[in-house]
C-alpha positions as CSV (number, residue, x, y, z in Angstrom):
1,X,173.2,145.9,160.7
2,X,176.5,145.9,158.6
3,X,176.9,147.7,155.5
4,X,177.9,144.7,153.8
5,X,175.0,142.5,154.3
6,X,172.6,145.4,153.3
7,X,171.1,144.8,150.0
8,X,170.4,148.0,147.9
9,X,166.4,148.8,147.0
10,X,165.4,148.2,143.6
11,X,162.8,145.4,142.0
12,X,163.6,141.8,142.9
13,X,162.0,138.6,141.4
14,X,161.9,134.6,142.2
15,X,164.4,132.6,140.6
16,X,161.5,130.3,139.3
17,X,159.6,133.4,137.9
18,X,163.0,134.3,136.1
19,X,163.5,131.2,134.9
20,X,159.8,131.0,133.4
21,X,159.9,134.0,131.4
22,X,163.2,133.1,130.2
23,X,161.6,130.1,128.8
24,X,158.6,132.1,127.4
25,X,160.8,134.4,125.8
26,X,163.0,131.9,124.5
27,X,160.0,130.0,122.9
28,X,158.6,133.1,121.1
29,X,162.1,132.8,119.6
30,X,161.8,129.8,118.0
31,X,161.2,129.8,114.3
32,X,157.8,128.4,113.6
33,X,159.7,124.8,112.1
34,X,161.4,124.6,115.5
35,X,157.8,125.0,117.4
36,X,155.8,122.0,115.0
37,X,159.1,119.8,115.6
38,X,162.2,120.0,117.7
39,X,164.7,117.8,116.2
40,X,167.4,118.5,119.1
41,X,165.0,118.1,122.1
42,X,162.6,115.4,120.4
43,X,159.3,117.0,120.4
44,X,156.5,117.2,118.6
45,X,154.2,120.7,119.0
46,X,155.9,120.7,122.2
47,X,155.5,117.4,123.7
48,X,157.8,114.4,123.7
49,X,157.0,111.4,122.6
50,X,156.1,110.3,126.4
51,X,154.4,113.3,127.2
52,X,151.8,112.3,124.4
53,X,151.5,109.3,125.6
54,X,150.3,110.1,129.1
55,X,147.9,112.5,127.8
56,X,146.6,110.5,125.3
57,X,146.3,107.3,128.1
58,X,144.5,109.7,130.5
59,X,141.8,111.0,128.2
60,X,141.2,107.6,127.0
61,X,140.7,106.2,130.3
62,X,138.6,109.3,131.4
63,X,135.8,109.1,128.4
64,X,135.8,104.8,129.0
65,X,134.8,105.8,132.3
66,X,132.0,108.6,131.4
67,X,130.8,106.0,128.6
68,X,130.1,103.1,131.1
69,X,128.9,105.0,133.5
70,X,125.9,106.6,131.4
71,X,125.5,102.7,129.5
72,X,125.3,101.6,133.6
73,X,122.2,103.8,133.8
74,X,120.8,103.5,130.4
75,X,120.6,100.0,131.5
76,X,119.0,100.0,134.3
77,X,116.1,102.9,132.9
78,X,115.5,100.8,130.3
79,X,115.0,97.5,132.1
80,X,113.9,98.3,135.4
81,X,112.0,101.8,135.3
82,X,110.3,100.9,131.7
83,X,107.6,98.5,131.3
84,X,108.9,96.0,128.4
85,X,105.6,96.0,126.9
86,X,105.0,99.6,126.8
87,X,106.9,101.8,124.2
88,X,109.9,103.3,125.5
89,X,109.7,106.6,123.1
90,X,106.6,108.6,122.8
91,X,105.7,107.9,119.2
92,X,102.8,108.5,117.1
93,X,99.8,107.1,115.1
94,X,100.7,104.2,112.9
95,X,101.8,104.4,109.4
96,X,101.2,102.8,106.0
97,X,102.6,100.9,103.1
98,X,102.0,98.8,100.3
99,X,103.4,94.9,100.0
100,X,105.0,94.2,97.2
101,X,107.1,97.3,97.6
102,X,106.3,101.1,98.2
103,X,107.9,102.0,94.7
104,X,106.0,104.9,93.3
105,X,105.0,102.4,89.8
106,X,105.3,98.4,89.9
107,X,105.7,97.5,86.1
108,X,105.9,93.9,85.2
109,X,105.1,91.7,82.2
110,X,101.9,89.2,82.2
111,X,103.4,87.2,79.7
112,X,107.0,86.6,81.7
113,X,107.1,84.4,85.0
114,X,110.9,85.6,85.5
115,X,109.2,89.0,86.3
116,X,106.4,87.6,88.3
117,X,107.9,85.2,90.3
118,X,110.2,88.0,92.1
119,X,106.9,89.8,93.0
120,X,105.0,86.9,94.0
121,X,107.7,85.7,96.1
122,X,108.4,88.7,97.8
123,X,104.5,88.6,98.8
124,X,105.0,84.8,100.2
125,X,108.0,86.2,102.1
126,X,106.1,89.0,103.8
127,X,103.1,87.1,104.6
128,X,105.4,84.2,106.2
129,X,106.8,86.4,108.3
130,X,104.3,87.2,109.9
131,X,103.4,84.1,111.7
132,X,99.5,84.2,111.3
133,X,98.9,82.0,108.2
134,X,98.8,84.6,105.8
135,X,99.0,82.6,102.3
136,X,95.8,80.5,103.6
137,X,94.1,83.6,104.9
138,X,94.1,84.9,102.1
139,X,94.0,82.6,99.6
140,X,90.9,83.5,98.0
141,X,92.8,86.3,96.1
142,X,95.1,83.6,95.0
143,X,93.8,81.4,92.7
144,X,96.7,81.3,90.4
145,X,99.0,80.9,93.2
146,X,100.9,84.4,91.9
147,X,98.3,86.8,93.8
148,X,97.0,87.0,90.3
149,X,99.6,88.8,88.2
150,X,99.5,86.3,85.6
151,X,95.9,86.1,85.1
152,X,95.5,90.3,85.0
153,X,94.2,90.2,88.5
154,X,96.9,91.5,90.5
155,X,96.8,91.7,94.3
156,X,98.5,94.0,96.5
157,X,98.5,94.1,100.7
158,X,97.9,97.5,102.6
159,X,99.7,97.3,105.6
160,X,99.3,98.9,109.0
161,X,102.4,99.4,110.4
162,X,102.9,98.4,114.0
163,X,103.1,100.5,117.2
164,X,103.5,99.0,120.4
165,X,100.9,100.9,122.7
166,X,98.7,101.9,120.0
167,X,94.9,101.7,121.1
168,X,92.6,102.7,117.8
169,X,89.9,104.5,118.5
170,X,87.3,103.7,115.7
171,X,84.2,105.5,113.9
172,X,81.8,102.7,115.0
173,X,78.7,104.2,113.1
174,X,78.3,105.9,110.2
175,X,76.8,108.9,112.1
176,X,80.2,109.4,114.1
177,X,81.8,109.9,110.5
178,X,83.5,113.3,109.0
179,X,82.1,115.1,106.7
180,X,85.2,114.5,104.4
181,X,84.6,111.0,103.8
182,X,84.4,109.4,100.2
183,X,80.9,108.5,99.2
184,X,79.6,105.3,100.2
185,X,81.6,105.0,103.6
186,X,78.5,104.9,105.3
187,X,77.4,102.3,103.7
188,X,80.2,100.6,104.7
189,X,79.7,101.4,107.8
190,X,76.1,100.2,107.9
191,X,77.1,96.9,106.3
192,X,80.2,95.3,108.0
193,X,79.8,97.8,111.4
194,X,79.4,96.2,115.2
195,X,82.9,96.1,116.3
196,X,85.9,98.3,116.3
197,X,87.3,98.7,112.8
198,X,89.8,101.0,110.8
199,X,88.2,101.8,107.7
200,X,89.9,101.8,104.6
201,X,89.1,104.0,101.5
202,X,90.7,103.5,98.0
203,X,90.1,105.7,94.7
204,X,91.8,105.0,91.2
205,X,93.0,108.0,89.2
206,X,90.2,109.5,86.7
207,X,91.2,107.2,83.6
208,X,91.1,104.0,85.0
209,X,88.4,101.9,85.3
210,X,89.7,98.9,87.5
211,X,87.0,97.7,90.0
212,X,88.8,97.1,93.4
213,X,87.9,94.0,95.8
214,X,88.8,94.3,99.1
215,X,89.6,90.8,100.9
216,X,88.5,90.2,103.9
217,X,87.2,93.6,103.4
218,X,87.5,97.3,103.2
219,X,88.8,97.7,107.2
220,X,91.7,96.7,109.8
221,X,90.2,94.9,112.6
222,X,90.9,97.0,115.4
223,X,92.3,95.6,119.1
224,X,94.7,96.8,121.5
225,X,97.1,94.5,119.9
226,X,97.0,94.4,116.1
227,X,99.0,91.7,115.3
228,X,99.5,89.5,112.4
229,X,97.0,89.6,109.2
230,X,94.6,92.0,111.4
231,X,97.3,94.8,110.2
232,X,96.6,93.8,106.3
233,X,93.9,93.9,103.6
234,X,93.9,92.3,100.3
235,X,93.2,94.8,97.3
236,X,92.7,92.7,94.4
237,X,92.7,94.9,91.0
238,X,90.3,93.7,88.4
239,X,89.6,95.1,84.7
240,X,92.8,96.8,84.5
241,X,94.0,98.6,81.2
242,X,97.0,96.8,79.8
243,X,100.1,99.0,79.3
244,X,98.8,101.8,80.8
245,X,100.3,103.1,84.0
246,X,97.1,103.6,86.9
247,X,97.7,105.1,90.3
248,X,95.7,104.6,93.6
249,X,95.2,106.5,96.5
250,X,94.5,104.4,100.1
251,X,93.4,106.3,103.0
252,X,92.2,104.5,106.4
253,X,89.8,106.3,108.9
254,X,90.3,106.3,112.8
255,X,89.7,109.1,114.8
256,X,93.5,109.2,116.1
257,X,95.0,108.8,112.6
258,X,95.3,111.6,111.1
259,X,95.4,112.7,107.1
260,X,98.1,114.4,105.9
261,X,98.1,114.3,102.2
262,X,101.8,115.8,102.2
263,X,103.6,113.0,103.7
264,X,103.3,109.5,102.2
265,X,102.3,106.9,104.2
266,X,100.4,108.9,107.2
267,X,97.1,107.7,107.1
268,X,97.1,108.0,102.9
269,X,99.4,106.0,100.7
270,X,99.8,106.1,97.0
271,X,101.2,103.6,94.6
272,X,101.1,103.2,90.8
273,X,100.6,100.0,88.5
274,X,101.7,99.4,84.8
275,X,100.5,95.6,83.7
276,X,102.3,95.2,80.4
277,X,100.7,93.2,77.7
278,X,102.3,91.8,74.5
279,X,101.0,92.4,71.6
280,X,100.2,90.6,68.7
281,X,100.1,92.1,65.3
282,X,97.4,90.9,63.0
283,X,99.0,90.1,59.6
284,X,97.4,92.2,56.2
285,X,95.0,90.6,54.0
286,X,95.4,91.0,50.5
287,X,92.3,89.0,49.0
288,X,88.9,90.4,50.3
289,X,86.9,86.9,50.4
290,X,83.4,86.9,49.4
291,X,80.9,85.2,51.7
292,X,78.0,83.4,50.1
293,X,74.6,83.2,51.1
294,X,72.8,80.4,51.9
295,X,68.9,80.2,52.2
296,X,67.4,77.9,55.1
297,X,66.8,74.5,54.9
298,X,68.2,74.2,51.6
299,X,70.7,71.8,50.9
300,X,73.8,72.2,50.1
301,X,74.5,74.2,46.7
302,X,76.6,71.0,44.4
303,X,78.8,73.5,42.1
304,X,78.3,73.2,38.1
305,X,82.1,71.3,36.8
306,X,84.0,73.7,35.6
307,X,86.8,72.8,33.0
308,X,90.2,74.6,34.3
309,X,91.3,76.3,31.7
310,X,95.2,75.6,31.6
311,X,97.5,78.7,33.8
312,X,98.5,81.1,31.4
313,X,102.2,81.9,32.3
314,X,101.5,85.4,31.7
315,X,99.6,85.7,34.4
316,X,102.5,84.7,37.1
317,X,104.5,87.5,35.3
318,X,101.7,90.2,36.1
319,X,100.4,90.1,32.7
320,X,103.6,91.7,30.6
321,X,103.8,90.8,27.1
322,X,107.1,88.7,27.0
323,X,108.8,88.5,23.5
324,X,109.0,85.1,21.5
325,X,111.5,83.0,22.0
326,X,114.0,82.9,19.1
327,X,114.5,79.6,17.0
328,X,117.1,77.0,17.8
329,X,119.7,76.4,15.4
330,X,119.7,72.6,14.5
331,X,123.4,71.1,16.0
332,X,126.0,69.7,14.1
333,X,125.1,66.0,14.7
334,X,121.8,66.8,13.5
335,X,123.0,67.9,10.5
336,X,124.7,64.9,9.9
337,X,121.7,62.9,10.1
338,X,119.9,64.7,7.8
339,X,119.2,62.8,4.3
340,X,119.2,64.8,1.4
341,X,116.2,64.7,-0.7
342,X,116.5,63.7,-4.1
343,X,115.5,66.2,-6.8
344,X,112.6,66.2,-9.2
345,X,113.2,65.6,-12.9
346,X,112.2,67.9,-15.3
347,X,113.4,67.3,-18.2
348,X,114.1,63.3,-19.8
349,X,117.2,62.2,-19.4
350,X,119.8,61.6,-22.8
């Protein structure tokens, strides 16, 4: 081989790797304005304006695709592996809450419809939509046609909230009961017992005294499908003390609804009540009258006549001693008219 096609030993590299790390190198170089944006070569964090765009068109295009494909088989798990009238998510025992609204005190004013209209209309509302007839239903607890918040009778609705699925299973006698139960459950039990029915149990804080009447009675019917005014009872509160603020405490009784008295609304629910009253003040009596007795079958007493003795003006003025009034000076004119008197003689005339 010729000397002059020999090529001496020593390292060799690829024009393509030389040409990379002379861009590397030549990019650590740049000051850090130059790297953000490139004025001279029209970039932006190194990227043209085009480059961004087919970046920003391809991961667009790739996440559509992802997001149709997993709405594609939502689609088709939800509406042809799931029975429609089953619940889709596992879900548990039905809660609870209180129509006119779950507010921890209602406070309204017996004496001012523009208060008690809201409340009765958002009962009307509620009961409408549920389909079943509700205002007739229960119309007993509505003689007033305000569910009684005019008349000091005011009703509220316990609800049972509705879950698809749900299959109660009851205490039918009062034997089956637990041994925390209120008093007088059993009787309950004992009186409206012989089909499947969620008890309910309500108790009014230690200074009230306002009887509760339950409408069409202290339970839920219980079915497979609890639909309609079968998830409400009427709680009418009677003998309320006026502007006073009462609270309640509902609990229903199933043996697959649990109590947990930390969490509102899971087989307990509480709600407060404040019926303001208006006042009236009596006014003072100054006189103390005197009542007179009269003996039986005696005829009526004819009063002696009694002269009125004429007012004495001192009396109006709290009996001060006013001076006299001076004397009026007779006026000029009067003067005039006067005629003098003529004198007596004594002595004879000359």
């Amino acid at each position: 081989m010729p000397e002059d096609v020999m090529v001496p030993s020593g390292d060799y590299k690829l024009v393509k790797q030389f040409r990379r790390e002379q861009t590397v190198r030549r990019k650590k170089d740049l000051p850090w304005s130059k790297r953000v944006f490139d004025i001279d070569e029209h970039k932006l964090f190194g990227r043209t304006a085009w480059a961004w765009t087919r970046i920003t068109l391809f991961y667009l295009v790739l996440y559509c695709l992802i997001f149709v494909i997993v709405l594609f088989w939502i689609g088709i798990f939800l509406l042809a592996i799931i029975d429609p009238h089953k619940p889709r998510w596992l879900k548990g025992p039905p809660g609870m809450s209180v129509v006119p609204n779950n507010e921890s005190v209602l406070t309204w004013y017996t004496h001012i419809l523009g208060e008690i209209y809201p409340i009765a209309d958002t009962i009307d509302d509620f009961l409408n939509s549920l389909n079943d007839n509700g205002i007739d239903f229960f119309n007993e607890a509505n003689q007033d046609s305000i569910w009684g918040y005019g008349s000091r009778k005011p009703t509220v609705f316990l609800k049972l909230n509705k879950v698809i699925g749900y299959q109660p299973e009851t205490y039918d006698t009062a034997d089956d009961l637990p041994k925390d139960v209120p008093s007088g459950l059993d009787n309950t039990v004992r009186k409206y017992g012989g089909t499947p029915k969620i008890w309910v149990t309500c108790e009014a804080s230690k200074e009230s005294n306002a009887e509760l009447v339950f409408f069409p009675g202290p339970f839920f019917e219980a079915s497979e499908q609890m639909t309609g005014v079968q998830r409400l009872v009427a709680i009418q509160l009677n003998n309320m003390a006026p502007n006073t603020e009462e609270f309640f405490c509902c609990k229903v009784w199933a043996r697959n609804i649990p109590i947990d008295e930390k969490f509102q609304g899971k087989g307990q629910i509480r709600f407060g009540m404040n019926m303001r009253v208006e006042t009236v003040r009596k006014p003072k009596i100054d006189q103390v009258q005197t009542s007179t007795t009269v003996t039986p079958n005696a005829g009526p007493e004819v009063p002696d006549e009694i002269e009125e003795e004429p007012e004495n003006p001192a009396k109006r003025l709290g009996g001060l001693d006013m001076p006299l009034a001076p004397e009026l000076e007779p006026s000029p004119n009067e003067k005039l008219q006067e005629i003098p008197k003529a004198e007596l003689l004594t002595e004879p005339p000359s």
